[in-house]
C-alpha positions, -999 to +999 in steps of 0.1 A: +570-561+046+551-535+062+529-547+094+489-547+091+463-528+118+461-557+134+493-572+136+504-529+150+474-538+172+488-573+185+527-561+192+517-528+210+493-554+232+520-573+242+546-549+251+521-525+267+503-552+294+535-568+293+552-539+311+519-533+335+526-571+344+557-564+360+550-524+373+517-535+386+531-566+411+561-538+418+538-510+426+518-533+449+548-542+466+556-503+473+522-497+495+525-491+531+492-498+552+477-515+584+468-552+587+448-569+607+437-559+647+450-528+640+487-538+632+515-513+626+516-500+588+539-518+573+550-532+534+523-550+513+543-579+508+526-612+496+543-630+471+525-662+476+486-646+472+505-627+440+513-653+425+475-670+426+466-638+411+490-645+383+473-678+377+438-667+377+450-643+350+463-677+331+432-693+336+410-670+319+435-680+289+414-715+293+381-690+285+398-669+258+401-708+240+375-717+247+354-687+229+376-689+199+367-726+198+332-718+192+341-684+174+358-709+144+337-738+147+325-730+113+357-727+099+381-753+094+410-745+120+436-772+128+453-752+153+423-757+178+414-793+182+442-816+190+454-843+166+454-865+196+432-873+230+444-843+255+447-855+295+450-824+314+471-841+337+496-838+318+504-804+324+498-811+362+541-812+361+549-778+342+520-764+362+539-771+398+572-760+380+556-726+372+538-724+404+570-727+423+591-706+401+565-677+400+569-676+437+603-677+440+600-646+412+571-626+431+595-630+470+627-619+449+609-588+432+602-578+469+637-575+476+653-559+442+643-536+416+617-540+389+647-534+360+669-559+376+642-587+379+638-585+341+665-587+328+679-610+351+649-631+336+673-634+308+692-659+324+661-685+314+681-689+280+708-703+298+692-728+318+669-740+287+696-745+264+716-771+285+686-788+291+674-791+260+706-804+249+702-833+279+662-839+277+654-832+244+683-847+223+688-810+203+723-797+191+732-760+197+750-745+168+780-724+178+759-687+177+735-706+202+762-715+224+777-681+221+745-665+232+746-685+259+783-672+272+769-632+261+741-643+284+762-653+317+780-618+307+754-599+310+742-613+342+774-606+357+769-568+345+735-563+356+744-580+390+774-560+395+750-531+388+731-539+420+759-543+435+773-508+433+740-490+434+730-469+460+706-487+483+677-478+505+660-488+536+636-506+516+664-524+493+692-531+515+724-544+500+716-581+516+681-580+503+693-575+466+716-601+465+692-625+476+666-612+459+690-617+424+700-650+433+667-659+440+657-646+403+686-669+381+670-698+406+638-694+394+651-694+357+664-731+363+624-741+373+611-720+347+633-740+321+622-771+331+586-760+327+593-750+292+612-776+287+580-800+297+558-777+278+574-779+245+574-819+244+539-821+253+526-796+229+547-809+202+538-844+203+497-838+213+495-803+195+481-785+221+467-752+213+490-725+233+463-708+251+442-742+261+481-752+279+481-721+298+446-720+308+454-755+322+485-745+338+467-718+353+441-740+368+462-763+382+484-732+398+458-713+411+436-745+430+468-759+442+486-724+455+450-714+471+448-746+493+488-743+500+479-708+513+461-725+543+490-743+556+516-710+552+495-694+569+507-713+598+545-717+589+568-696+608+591-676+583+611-653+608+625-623+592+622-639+559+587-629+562+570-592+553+538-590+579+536-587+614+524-628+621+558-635+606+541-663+586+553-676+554+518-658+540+491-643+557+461-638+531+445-625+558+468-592+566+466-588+531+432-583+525+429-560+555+455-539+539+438-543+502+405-528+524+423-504+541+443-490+506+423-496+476+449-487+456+465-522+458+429-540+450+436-519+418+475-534+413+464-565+417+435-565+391+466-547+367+483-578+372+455-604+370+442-589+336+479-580+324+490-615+321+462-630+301+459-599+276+497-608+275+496-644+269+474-644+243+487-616+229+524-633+228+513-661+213+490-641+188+524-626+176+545-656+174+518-668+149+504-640+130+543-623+125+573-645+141+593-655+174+618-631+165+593-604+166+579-614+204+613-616+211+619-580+202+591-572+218+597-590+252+635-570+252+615-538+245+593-543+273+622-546+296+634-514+283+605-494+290+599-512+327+633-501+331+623-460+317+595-463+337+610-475+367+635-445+368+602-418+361+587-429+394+618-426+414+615-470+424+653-469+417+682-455+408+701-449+378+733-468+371+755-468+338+767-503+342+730-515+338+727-504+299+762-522+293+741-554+309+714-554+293+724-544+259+747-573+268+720-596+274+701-585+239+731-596+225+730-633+239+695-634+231+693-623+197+721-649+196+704-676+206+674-670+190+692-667+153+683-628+147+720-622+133+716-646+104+689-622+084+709-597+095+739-608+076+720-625+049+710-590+046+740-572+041+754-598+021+729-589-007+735-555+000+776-556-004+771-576-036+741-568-057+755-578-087+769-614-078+733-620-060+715-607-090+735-627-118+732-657-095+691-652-095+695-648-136+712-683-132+692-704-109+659-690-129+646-716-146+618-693-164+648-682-184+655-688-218+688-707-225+708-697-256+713-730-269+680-732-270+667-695-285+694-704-310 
C-alpha cells in the first residue's frame, strides 16, 4: 500500500528532527568558549541546563494538544478527551524518571560519541521487557525474548567498538566507558518511565501529546529549581566548567553570549524534540509502530553518516556488525519478522494459499448446491 503526501510528510518529519535532536545537543557539546569573569575557553558542557531545554521542547507538546483540541472541537474525536477524570499528578512519577534519565543521557553524550549514544539507546528494549514481564503481568513469546539476547549482542559489539577506537583528547578511553555505562543506566530509568506511562495511558486514555506536554512541565519546573542548588555542589573532575560545580547556568550563558552559535544548538534541540514527538506519535497512528520503529533505526543510521561527514568520530567496522545487530533484536521484539514470513509463505506457495482462499470463501457457489 503506497504512502500518502502526508503520511511521506509525517515519516521524513520524524527521522529528519529526530536526527537534529541528537546532532544539535552533540554539536553544542563540541564548542569551545570563555565563561564568566573572563575564564579560560574551555568545553560547553552542561548537561543539566540541556536537559531543561529538552523539556521545554516537551512542553510545547502540552500547546500542540491543546490547539488540536480546539482544531476538532467540531468533530467528533475520541482520541482527545479522556474516557475518564485526568490528575496531572499522575505523571508527576514518569516525569522524575525521565528527568533523571535524560540527564544521565545529556553527561554520558559529553563523554562518547553521538553514534554510540544511539544505539546504545537500544538497550531500553532490554530493560522494558523484563519489567514488563514483573509490573505489568505480560508474557514474552520466544522471538521477543530472542530480541532481547540479539539486543545484549549488539551492545557488547558496539561497546567493544569504543573500545578499540582511536580516541582523542576530547574522548579519552576512561571517559567512553563511563560515558557507555552511563547510557545502558539511563535505559533502566527510561524503562520504568515507559513502563509507568503505558499503564496510565491505558487505563485513563490519555492523549500521547497531552502526557508529554505534562511530563515536560513537570521536568522542566522541577530541573530549573534543582539548577539552583547544583550550582552550589562540588562535582570535582566530574564537572566540565571552571567553578567545578555540578552545573553552572551561569558559565553557560556567558559562553551562549560570547558564541552564538550554541544559542542556535540549543534552539535545534528545543524545537527538534517536540516536531519529533508529535511527529512519532502522528506515525504510530496514521501508518503503524513498526513504521516509527523503522524510522527511529534509520535515524540512528544517518546520526551515525553524519557524524563521520563532520569528522566528531571515527570510523570503525565493528560498529555496522553492532548495530545491524541491534536492528536485528529490535525488529525482533517488536514482531517485524512475522509479515515478513507471512510474506514469503504466500510467495513459496501461491497455489496452496489461493485454493485455500477458493475454500474458506463463503461467496462461493457449492456444487451440491449448483447441482
Amino acid at each position: 500500500m503506497a504512502w500518502t503526501k502526508y503520511q511521506l510528510f509525517l515519516a521524513g518529519l520524524m527521522l529528519v528532527t529526530g536526527s537534529i535532536n541528537t546532532l544539535s545537543a552533540k554539536w553544542a557539546d563540541n564548542f569551545v568558549a570563555q565563561g564568566c569573569g573572563g575564564s579560560q575557553e574551555h568545553s560547553f558542557q552542561h548537561p543539566f541546563l540541556q536537559a531543561v531545554g529538552m523539556f521545554l521542547g516537551e512542553f510545547s507538546c502540552l500547546a500542540a494538544f491543546y490547539l488540536l483540541r480546539c482544531r476538532t472541537a467540531r468533530y467528533s474525536d475520541a482520541s482527545m478527551d479522556p474516557q475518564q477524570p485526568f490528575n496531572p499528578l499522575l505523571f508527576l512519577a514518569p516525569a522524575l524518571c525521565d528527568m533523571t534519565g535524560t540527564s544521565i543521557m545529556y553527561v554520558a553524550l559529553n563523554m562518547t560519541s553521538a553514534s554510540s549514544f544511539q544505539m546504545l539507546r537500544g538497550a531500553v528494549i532490554i530493560f522494558t521487557g523484563l519489567f514488563s514481564v514483573a509490573f505489568l503481568g505480560r508474557r514474552l513469546v520466544p522471538s521477543q525474548w530472542l530480541g532481547i539476547l540479539a539486543t545484549i549482542a549488539g551492545l557488547v559489539v558496539v561497546g567493544l567498538a569504543d573500545l578499540l577506537s582511536k580516541h582523542d583528547d576530547q574522548h579519552k578511553l576512561s571517559e567512553v566507558i563511563t560515558g557507555d555505562l552511563l547510557i545502558i543506566m539511563a535505559q533502566i530509568i527510561v524503562s520504568i518511565q515507559m513502563v509507568l506511562e503505558e499503564k496510565f495511558v491505558y487505563k485513563h486514555n490519555v492523549h500521547p501529546l497531552r502526557a508529554v506536554g505534562t511530563e515536560g512541565l513537570f521536568g522542566f519546573v522541577i530541573l530549573s529549581l534543582l539548577l539552583v542548588p547544583m550550582y552550589y555542589i562540588p562535582a570535582g573532575s566530574f564537572s566540565g566548567n571552571p567553578r567545578g560545580a555540578l552545573e553552572d547556568a551561569l558559565d553557560a550563558f556567558c559562553q551562549v553570549g560570547r558564541q552564538p552559535l550554541i544559542a542556535l544548538a540549543l534552539l535545534g534541540n528545543i524545537s527538534s524534540i517536540a516536531f519529533f514527538n508529535f511527529a512519532g506519535i502522528s506515525v504510530t497512528k496514521e501508518m503503524s509502530a513498526t513504521t516509527r520503529m523503522v524510522l527511529d533505526s534509520l535515524r540512528t543510521v544517518v546520526i551515525w553518516a553524519l557524524s563521520l561527514a563532520l569528522g566528531w568520530e571515527a570510523f570503525h567496522p565493528l560498529q555496522i556488525l553492532g548495530f545491524l545487530i541491534l536492528l536485528m533484536g529490535t525488529a525482533l521484539y517488536n514482531g517485524l519478522h512475522r509479515p515478513l514470513l507471512a510474506r514469503l509463505a504466500r510467495s513459496r506457495y501461491p497455489a496452496e494459499e489461493g485454493e485455500r482462499e477458493r475454500l474458506l470463501d463463503p461467496s462461493q457457489t457449492l456444487i451440491n448446491d449448483a447441482s
